[in-house]
N, C-alpha and C positions, 0 to 999 in steps of 0.2 A: 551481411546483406539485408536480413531479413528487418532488418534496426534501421535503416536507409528508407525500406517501406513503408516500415509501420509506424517507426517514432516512439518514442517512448508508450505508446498503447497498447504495443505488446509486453511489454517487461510488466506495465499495471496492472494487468490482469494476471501475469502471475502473482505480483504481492497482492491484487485482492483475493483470489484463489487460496493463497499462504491464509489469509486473514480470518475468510470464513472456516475454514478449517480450526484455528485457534478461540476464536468464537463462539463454533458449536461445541468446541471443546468444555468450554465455560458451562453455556446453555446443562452439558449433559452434566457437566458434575456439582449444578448445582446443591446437592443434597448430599454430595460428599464430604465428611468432615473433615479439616483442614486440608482443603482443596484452598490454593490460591489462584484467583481470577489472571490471568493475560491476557496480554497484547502483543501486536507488531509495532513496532514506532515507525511512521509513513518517512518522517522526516531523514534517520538512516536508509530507509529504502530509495528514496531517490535520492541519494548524495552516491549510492552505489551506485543506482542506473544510469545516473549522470555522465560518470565514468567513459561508457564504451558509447553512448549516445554521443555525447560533447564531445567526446574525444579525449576527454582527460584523466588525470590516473586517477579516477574515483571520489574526486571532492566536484563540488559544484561549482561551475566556472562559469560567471554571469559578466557579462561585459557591462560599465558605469561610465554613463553617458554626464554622470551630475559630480562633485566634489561630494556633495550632501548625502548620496545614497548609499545604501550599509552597503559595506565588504564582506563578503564572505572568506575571508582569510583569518584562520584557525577553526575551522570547522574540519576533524580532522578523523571519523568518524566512516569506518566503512563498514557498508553490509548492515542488512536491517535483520534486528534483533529482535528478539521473541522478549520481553518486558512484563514483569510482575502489576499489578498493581495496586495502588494504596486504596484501600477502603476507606469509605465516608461512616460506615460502621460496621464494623465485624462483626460476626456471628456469635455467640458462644462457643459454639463447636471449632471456631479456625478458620470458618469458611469465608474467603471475600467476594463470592458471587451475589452480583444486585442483579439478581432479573431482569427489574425494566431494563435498565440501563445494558443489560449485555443485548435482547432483545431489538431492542433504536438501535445500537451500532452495528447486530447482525444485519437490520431491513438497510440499515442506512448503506452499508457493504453488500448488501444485495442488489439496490439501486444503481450505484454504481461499476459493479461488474457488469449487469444488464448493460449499462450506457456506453462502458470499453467496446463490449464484446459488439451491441449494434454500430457501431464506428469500423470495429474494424472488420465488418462484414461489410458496410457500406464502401470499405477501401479494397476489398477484394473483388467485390463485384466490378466499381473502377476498373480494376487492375484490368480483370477479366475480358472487360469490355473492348479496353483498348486492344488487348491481345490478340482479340478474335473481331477486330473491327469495326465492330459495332457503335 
């Protein structure tokens, strides 16, 4: 029911939730040696939320209005995974934390839960409104 309301806005703010958690994880163990940097892949994440939103068993099910326009058939990937990643230069120590770089996709993950969460505070007010008249 609660998927009906919100739309996919509520399931995103739990992967950006997931996200910043993996995130600060980085941030904190920057100076741990062979610490490896992750991520969430967005892409598995909504191919899962797809799923119970769409209606479908967990692939992404887009209707093609064109010949020309890609299929999403074999994309075959469910549930967003927690994801290593490749450095652009490693540490000596092992370590694959880049600062700036975790830093911009922390704010930038920050931004956008902000933007989920005021969304779906604005659809609850709606909600409310109508409920009680207003």
């Amino acid at each position: 029911m609660t998927d009906q309301i919100f739309g996919i806005h509520g399931l995103a703010l739990g992967y950006q939730s997931e996200r910043m958690g993996v995130l600060s994880s980085n941030i904190a163990n920057a100076d741990t040696p062979g610490y490896k940097a992750r991520d969430v892949s967005f892409q598995d994440a909504l191919r899962a939320a797809a799923g119970p939103v769409a209606g479908g068993g967990g692939a992404l099910s887009l209707q093609r209005s064109d010949a020309r326009q890609f299929s999403t058939a074999g994309d075959a990937a469910n549930g967003a995974q927690t994801l290593y990643r490749i450095p652009d230069q490693p540490a000596l120590d092992g370590n694959t934390v880049d600062m700036e770089r975790e830093r911009v996709r922390f704010t930038e993950n920050a931004v956008a839960y902000q933007t989920t969460l005021s969304f779906l505070n604005s659809r609850i007010k709606s909600i409310n409104s109508a409920l009680t008249g207003q």
